[in-house]
C-alpha positions as CSV (number, residue, x, y, z in Angstrom):
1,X,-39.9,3.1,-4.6
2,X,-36.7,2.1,-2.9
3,X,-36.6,-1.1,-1.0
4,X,-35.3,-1.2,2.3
5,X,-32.8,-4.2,1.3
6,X,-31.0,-2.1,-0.9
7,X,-31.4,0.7,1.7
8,X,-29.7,-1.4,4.1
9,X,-27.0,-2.9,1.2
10,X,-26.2,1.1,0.5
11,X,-25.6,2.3,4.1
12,X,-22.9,-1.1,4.6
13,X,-21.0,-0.3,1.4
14,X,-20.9,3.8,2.8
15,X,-19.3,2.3,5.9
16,X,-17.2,0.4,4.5
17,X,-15.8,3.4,2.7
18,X,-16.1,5.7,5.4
19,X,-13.5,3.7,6.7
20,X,-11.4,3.1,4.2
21,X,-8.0,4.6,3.9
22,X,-7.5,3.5,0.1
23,X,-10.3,1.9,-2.0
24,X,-9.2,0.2,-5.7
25,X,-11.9,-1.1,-8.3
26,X,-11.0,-3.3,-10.7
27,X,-12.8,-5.6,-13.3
28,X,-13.2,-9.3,-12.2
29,X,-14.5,-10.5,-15.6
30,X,-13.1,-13.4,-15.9
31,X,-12.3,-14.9,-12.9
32,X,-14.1,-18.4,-12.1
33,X,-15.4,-18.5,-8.8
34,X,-12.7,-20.7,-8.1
35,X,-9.9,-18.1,-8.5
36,X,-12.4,-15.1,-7.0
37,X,-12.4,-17.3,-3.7
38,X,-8.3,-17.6,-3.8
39,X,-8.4,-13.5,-4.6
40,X,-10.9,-13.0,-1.0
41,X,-8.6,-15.7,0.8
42,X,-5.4,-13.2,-0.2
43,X,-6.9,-9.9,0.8
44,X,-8.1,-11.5,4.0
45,X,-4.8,-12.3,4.5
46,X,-3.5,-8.6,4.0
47,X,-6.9,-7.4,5.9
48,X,-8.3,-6.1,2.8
49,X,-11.9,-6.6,2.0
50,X,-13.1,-7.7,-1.2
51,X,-16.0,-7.1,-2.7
52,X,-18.3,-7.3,-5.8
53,X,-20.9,-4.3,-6.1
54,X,-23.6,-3.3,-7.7
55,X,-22.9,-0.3,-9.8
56,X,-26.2,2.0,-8.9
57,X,-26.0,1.3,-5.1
58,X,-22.1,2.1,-5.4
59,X,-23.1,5.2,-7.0
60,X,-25.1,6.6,-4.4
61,X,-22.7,5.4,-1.6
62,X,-20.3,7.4,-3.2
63,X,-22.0,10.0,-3.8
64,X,-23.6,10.4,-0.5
65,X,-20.0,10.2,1.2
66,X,-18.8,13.3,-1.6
67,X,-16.1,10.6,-3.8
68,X,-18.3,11.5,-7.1
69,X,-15.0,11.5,-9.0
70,X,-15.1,7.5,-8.7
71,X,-18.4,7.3,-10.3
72,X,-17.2,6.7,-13.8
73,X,-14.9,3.9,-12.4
74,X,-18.3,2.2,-11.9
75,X,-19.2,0.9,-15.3
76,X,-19.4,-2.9,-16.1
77,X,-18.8,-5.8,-13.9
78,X,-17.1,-4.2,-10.5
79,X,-15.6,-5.0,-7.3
80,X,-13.8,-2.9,-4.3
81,X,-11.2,-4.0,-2.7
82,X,-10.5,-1.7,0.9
83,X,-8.1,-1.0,3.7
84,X,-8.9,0.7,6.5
85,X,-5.0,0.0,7.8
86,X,-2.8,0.3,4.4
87,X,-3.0,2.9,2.3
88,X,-1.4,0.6,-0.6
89,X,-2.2,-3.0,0.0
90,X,-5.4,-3.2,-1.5
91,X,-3.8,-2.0,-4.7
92,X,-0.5,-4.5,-3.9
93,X,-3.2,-8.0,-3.3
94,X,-4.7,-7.2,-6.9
95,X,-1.6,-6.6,-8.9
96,X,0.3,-9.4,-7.3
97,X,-2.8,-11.5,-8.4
98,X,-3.0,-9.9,-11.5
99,X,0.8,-10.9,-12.0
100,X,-0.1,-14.7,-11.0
101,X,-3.6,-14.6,-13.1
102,X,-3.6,-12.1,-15.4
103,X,-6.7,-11.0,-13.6
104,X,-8.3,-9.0,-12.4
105,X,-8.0,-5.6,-14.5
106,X,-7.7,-2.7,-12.0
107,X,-9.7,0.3,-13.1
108,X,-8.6,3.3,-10.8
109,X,-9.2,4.3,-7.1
110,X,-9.2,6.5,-3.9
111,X,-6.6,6.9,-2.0
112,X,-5.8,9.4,0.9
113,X,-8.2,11.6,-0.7
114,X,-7.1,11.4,-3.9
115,X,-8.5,9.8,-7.1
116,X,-6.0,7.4,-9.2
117,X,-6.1,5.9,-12.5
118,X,-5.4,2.3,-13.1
119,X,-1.4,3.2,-14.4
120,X,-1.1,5.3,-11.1
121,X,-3.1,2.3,-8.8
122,X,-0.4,-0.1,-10.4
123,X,3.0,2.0,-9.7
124,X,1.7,2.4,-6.5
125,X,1.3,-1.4,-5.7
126,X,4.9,-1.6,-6.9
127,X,5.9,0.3,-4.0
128,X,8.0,-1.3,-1.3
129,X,5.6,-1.4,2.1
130,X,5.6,1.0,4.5
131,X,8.0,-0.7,7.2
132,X,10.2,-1.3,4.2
133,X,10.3,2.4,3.1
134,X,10.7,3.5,6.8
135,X,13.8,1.1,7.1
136,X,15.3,2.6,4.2
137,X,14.9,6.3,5.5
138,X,16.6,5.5,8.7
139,X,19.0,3.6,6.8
140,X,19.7,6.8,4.7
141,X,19.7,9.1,7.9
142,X,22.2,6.5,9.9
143,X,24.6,6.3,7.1
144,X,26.1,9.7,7.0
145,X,25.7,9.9,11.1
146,X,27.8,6.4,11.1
147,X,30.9,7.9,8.8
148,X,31.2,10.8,11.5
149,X,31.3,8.5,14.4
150,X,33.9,6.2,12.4
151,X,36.3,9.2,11.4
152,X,36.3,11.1,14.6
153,X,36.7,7.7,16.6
154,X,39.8,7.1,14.6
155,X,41.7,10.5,15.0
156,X,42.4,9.4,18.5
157,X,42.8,6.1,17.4
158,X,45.8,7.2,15.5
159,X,47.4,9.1,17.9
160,X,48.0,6.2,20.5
161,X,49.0,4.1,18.0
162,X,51.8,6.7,16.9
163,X,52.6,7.7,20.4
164,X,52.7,3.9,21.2
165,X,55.3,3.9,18.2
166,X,57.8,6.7,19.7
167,X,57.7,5.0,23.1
168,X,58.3,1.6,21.9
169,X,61.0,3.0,19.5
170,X,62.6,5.0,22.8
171,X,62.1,1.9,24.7
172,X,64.2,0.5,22.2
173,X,66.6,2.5,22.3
């Protein structure tokens, strides 16, 4: 018989993932309280949520929200970390922890509607962010846009300076 606790436990974690626009699991074993509280003050900082899970109520979340391909992710000691505002900085929080602590392990996640492995999760983190990747492509699209402006503004640029050369040098003479 299913206790309404867990009931309850199962239909939070499903809206939490509802929600979600990327969801990365990774292995805290390891950590000491101590550093797990530093990891949740970090993703609160990034508005990521952290959060240890039981296995069998994740399964059924997931299941019941149609992400089964995450359900061998959830094997052994597991928490979710989620964004429902970055698409990437769930996965960017834990691997720049990872860097500092050499925990925790990432195991894989869901992104976009996508499932990634932990290799994939961790080339994504070393992505720039977004508004860095959006500076870049209107860098890119400026450039070229910038060289026109600079050569046709100095064609007539030329052309006074030479005709203020012939009428200086008939001035002079």
């Amino acid at each position: 018989m299913v206790q309404p606790g867990k009931i309850e436990r199962v239909e939070d974690l499903k809206g939490l993932l509802e929600s979600a626009k990327s969801i990365v699991l990774n292995d805290f074993t390891g950590l000491n309280v101590k550093d797990i509280s530093e990891l949740r003050k970090k993703c609160r900082e990034n508005n990521v949520t952290f959060k240890v899970v039981k296995n069998t109520l994740a399964k059924r979340a997931i299941a019941e929200l149609r992400i089964d391909e995450l359900e061998p992710m959830f094997e052994g000691p597991t928490a979710i970390a989620v964004s429902a505002e970055d698409e990437v900085a769930p996965a960017q929080v834990l691997k720049k922890f990872a860097d500092d602590y050499e925990l925790p392990r990432l195991k894989g996640g869901y992104i976009a509607g996508h499932i990634y492995d932990a290799k994939e999760i961790e080339r994504l983190a070393s992505l720039p962010s977004k508004e860095v990747l959006l500076a870049q492509v209107v860098g890119t699209m400026q450039a070229p846009l910038r060289g026109l402006v600079t050569v046709l503004d100095a064609s007539p640029r030329g052309l006074v300076q030479v005709l203020n050369a012939i009428a200086e040098k008939r001035g002079a003479a």
